[in-house]
C-alpha positions as CSV (number, residue, x, y, z in Angstrom):
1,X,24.0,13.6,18.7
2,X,21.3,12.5,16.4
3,X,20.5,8.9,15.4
4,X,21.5,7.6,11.6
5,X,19.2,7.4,9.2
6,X,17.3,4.1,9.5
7,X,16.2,2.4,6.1
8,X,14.0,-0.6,6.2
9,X,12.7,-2.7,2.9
10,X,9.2,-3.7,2.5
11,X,9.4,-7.0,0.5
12,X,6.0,-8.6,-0.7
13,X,5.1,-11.5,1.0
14,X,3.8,-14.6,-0.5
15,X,0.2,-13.9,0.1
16,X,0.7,-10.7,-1.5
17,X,2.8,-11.3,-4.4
18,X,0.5,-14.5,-5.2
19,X,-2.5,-11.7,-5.6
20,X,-0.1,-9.2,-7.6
21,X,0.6,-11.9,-10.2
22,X,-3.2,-13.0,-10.3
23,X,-4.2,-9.6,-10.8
24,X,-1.7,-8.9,-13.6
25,X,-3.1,-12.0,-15.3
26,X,-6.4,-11.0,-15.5
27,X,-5.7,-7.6,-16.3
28,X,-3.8,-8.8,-19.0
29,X,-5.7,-11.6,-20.0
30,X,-8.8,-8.7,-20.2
31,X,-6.8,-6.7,-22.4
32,X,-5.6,-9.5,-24.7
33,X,-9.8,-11.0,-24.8
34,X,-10.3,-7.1,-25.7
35,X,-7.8,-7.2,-28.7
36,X,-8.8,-10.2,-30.4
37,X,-12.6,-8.5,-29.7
38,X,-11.8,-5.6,-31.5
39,X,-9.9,-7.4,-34.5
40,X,-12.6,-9.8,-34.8
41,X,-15.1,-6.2,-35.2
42,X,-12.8,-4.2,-37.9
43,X,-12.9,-7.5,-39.4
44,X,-16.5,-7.6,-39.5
45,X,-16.5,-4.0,-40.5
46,X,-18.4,-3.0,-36.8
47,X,-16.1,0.1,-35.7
48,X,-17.8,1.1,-33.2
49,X,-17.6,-2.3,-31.3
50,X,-13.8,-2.2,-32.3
51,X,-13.6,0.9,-30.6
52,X,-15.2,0.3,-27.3
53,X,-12.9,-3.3,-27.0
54,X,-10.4,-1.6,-27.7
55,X,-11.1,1.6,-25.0
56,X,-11.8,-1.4,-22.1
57,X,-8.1,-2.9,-23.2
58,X,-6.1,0.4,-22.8
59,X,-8.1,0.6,-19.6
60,X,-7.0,-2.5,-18.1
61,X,-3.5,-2.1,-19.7
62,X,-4.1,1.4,-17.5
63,X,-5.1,-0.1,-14.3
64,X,-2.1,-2.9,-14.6
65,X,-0.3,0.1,-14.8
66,X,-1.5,1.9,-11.7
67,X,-2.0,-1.3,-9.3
68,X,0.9,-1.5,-7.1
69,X,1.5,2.7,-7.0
70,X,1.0,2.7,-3.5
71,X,2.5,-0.1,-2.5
72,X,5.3,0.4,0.4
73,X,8.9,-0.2,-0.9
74,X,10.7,1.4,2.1
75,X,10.7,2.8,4.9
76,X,13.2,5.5,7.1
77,X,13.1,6.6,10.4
78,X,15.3,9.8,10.9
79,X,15.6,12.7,12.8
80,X,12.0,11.9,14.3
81,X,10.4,11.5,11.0
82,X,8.6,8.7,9.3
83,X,9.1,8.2,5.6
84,X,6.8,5.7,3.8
85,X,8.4,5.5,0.0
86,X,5.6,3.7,-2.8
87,X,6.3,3.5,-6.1
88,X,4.9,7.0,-6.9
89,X,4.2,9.0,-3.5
90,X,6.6,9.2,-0.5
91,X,4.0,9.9,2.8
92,X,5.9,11.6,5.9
93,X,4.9,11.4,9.9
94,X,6.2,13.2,12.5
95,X,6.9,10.4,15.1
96,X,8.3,11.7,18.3
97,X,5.6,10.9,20.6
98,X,4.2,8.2,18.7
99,X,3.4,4.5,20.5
100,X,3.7,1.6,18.3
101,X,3.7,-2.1,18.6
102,X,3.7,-5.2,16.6
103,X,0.0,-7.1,15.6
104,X,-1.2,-9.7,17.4
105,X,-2.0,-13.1,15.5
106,X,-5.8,-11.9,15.8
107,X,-5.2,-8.7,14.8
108,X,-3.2,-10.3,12.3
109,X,-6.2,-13.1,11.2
110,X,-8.9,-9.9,11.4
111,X,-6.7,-7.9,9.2
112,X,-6.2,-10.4,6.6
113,X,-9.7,-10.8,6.1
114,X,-10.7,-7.2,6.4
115,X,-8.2,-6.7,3.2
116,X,-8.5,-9.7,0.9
117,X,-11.5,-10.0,-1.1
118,X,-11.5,-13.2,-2.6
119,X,-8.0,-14.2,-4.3
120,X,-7.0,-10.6,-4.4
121,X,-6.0,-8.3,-1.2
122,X,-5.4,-4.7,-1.7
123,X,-1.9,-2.9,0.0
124,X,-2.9,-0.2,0.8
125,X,-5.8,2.1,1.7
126,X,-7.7,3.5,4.0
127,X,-9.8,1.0,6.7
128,X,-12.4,1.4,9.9
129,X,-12.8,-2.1,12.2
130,X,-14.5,-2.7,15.1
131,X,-11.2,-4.7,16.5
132,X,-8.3,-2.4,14.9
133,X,-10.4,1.2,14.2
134,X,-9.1,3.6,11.9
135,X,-6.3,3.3,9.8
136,X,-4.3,3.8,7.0
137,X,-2.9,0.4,6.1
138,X,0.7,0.3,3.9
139,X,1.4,-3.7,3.7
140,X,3.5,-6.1,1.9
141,X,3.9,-9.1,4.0
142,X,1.3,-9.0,7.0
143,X,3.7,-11.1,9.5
144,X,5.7,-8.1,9.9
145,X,2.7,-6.1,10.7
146,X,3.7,-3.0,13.0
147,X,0.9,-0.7,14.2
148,X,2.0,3.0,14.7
149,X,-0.5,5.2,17.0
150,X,0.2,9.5,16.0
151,X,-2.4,10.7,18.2
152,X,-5.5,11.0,16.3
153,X,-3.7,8.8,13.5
154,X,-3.0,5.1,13.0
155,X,-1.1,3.7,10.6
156,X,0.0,-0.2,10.1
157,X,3.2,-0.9,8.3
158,X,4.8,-3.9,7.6
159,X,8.9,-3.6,7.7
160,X,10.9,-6.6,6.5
161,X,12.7,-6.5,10.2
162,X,10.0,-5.6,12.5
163,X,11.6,-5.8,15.5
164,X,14.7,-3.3,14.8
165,X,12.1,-1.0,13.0
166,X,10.2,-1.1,16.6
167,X,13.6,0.1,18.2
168,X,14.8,2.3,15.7
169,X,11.2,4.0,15.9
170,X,11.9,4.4,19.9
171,X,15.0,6.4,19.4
172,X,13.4,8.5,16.5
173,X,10.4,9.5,18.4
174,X,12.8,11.1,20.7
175,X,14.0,13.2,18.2
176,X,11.8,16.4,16.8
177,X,12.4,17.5,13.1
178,X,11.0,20.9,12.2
179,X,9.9,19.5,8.4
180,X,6.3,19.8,8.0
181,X,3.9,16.9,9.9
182,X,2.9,15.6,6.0
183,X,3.1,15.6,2.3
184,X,0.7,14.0,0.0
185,X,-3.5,13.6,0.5
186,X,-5.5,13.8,3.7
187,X,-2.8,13.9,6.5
188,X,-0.3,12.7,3.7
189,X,-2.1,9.5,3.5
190,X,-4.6,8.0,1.1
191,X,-8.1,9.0,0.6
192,X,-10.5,7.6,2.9
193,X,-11.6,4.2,0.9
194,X,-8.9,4.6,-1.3
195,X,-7.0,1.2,-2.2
């Protein structure tokens, strides 16, 4: 008989959710320095100026828009599968086989500084370390931090219950689905670099 569907949330942690709100704030704050720019140049009767403050506003207002896309908001384990649900993509992994295990507080320590960079740290993306290797990183509270080894693929997820994920993951991988290995970019994941 095959195992239930397992759902796991992905709720921000502090660290995380203390960069999203900085980054909104300057995003926003850009866009609102951008406005007053270009009101201050149709004022002054300098359209073109208007024009470009204006462009670099909608762009910010853009990227504000875009910056938490591929951040996790769930994950399932059924039938042998792996389902990694962001705000825009869902990215799939065929699990049975797979080894995985929570981070060590090094790990954990190396990780944090491989993915902050300064008061902002980035979710998700694509990373290469001496102590971790290659990865695909989909985080939202690095405590929870579960590294999942598919062969030739890595991937570092961060379930709000790590422990049950790491036993519902067991009886998945001995389960084999016949859906296709991936959906999405390169192996389903992100670009290489991409964050």
């Amino acid at each position: 008989m095959a195992n239930p569907e397992a759902v796991f949330g992905c709720t921000p942690g502090r660290v995380f959710a203390a960069s999203r709100r900085r980054l909104a704030g300057l995003l926003i704050g850009l866009a609102a320095a951008t406005g007053l720019a270009a009101f201050y140049a149709v004022n002054h009767q300098r359209l073109w100026p208007a024009i470009l403050a204006l462009g670099v506003g909608v762009l910010a207002l853009f990227a504000l828009r875009m910056s938490g896309d591929l951040d996790p908001r769930r994950l399932t384990l059924a039938a042998g599968r792996l389902t990694l649900q962001t705000r825009r993509h869902l990215v799939e992994r065929d699990v049975a086989g797979a080894e995985a295990r929570r981070l060590e507080t090094a790990e954990i320590d190396h990780l944090a500084r491989l993915i902050s960079t300064g008061p902002f740290v980035t979710a998700s993306g694509g990373f290469d370390s001496q102590k971790l290797g290659e990865f695909d990183l989909y985080a939202s509270d690095l405590s929870n931090a579960v590294l999942i080894e598919l062969g030739e693929e890595r991937l570092i997820v961060t379930p709000d219950e790590p422990d049950r994920f790491l036993e519902s993951l067991r009886d998945s991988k001995l389960e084999r689905s016949d859906a296709p290995v991936s959906r999405g970019g390169r192996r389903g994941g992100l670009p290489r670099g991409a964050a």
